[in-house]
Steps between C-alpha positions, in 0.01 A plus 500: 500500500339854544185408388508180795580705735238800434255230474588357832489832637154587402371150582644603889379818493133413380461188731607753815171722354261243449540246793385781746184579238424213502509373866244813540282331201498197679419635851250707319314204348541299835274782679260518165443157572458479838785362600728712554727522863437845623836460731718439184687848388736537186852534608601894376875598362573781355315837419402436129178528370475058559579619829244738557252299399587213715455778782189542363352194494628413885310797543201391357492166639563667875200707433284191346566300837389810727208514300396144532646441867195796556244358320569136642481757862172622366368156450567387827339793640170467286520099590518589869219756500308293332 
């Protein structure tokens, strides 16, 4: 009976760690492949190292928008002027 319920307990506890890795994986190869929404953000609980880098990557993607919402800016500019 121990041994069930240690084994349920680490099959909890390492599903709560890998489902937020690998929602960032999956994000991370949407963007990689071009198709990736820019407007989608992980959802964040806690203040664990998961948690940090969920922060992290919302961070990343915030700054990957700006810098394409200023090149698409750029564009229109260059477009205009031209």
């Amino acid at each position: 009976a121990l041994i069930i319920v240690t084994s349920i307990i680490i099959y909890i506890v390492a599903v709560k760690m890998v489902r937020p890795i690998q929602r960032m994986a999956d994000n991370l190869n949407d963007i990689a492949k071009g198709e990736g929404d820019l407007t989608r953000r992980l959802e964040i609980h806690g203040n664990d190292e998961i948690a940090q880098l969920g922060r992290s990557f919302n961070l990343f993607v915030d700054k990957l928008k700006n810098i394409i919402a200023d090149i698409s800016e750029a564009t229109i500019g260059i477009n205009q002027a031209g």
